[in-house]
C-alpha positions in Angstrom: -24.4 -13.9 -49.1 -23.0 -12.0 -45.8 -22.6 -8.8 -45.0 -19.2 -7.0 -45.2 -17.6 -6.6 -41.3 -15.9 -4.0 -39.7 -13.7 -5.7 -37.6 -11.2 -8.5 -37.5 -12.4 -12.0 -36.2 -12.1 -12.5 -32.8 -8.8 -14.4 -31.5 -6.9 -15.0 -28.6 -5.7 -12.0 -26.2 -1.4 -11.9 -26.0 -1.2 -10.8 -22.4 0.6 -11.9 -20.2 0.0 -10.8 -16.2 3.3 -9.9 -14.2 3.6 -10.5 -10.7 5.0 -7.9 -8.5 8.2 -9.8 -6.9 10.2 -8.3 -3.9 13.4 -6.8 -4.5 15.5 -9.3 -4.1 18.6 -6.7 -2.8 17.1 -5.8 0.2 18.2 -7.5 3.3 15.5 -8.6 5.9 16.7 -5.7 8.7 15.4 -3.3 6.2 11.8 -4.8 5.5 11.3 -5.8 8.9 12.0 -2.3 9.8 9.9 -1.1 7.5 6.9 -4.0 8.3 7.1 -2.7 11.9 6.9 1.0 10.6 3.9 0.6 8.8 2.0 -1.9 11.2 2.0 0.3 13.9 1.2 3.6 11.4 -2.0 1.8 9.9 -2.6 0.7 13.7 -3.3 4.3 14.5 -4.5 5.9 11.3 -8.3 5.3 10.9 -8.5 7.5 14.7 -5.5 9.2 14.8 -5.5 12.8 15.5 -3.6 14.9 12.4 -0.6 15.9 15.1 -0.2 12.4 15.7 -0.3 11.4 12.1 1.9 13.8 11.0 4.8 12.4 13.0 4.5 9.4 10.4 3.9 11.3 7.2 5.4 14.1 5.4 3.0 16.0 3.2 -0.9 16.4 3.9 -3.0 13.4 5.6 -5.8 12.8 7.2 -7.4 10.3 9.2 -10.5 8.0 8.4 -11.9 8.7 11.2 -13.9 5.2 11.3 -14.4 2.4 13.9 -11.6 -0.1 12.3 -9.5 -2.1 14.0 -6.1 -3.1 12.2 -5.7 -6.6 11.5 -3.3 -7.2 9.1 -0.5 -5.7 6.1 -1.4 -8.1 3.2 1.9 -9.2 1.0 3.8 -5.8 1.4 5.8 -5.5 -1.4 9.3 -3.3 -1.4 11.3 -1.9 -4.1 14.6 0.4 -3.5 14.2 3.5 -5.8 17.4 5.3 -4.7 17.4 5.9 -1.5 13.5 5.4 -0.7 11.5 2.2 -0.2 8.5 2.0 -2.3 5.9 0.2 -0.9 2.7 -1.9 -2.7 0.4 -3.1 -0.3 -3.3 -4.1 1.2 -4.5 -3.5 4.3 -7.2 -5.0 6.0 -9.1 -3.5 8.3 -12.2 -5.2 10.2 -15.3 -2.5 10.5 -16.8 -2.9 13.8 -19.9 -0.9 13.2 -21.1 -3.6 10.2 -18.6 -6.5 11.2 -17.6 -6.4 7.6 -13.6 -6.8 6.4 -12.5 -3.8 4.6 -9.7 -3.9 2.2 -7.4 -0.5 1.2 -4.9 -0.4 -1.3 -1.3 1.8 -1.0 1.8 2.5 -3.1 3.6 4.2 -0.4 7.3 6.1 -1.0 9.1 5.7 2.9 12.4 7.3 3.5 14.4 6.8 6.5 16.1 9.8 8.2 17.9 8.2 11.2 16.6 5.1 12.5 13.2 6.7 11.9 10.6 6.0 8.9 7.9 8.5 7.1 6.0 8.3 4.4 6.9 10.5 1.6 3.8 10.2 -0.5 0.8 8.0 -1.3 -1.5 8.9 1.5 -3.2 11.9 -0.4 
């Protein structure tokens, strides 16, 4: 004799993980413009002061104020949506108070008014 159960036996999950690929439609100027943008942004941002930040992103930011030095983006990934960029991203920052790596995520929206980049939104 067993008792009754109240759920289904277990079986295998159907999931299946997708991988963020880059869009394929955007020439190399255009990331490598944008690569540039946002290496020398996350360069500045953990001890940037907010006028010097702002000149980079549209929208409210603030800086981390921490002792981290930039050292690298980590497989940037760009989509066009429109006219804007978005952006998935890691960047990895090395702590030099603990000598520890840290690692922070972004989806970023840049537009590009002239030959210039901001970010849109994703920094709040």
């Amino acid at each position: 004799m067993s008792n009754p159960t109240l759920a289904a036996a277990p079986s295998k999950a159907h999931y299946r993980e997708t991988l963020d690929q880059p869009d394929s439609t955007l020439d190399s100027d255009t990331t490598n413009s944008a690569t540039k943008f946002l290496t020398t942004f996350f360069k500045l941002y953990p001890n940037g002061s907010l006028n010097e930040l702002k000149y980079y992103v549209k929208g409210p930011v603030q800086a981390i104020h921490q002792d981290y030095r930039f050292a690298e983006l980590v497989n940037p990934v760009y989509h066009r949506v429109g006219k804007k960029l978005k952006v998935e991203l890691t960047v990895k920052y090395l702590d030099l108070t603990t000598d520890l790596t840290q690692f922070a995520q972004y989806e970023l929206m840049l537009s590009k008014d002239g030959k210039n980049w901001t970010i849109d939104s994703g920094m709040n």
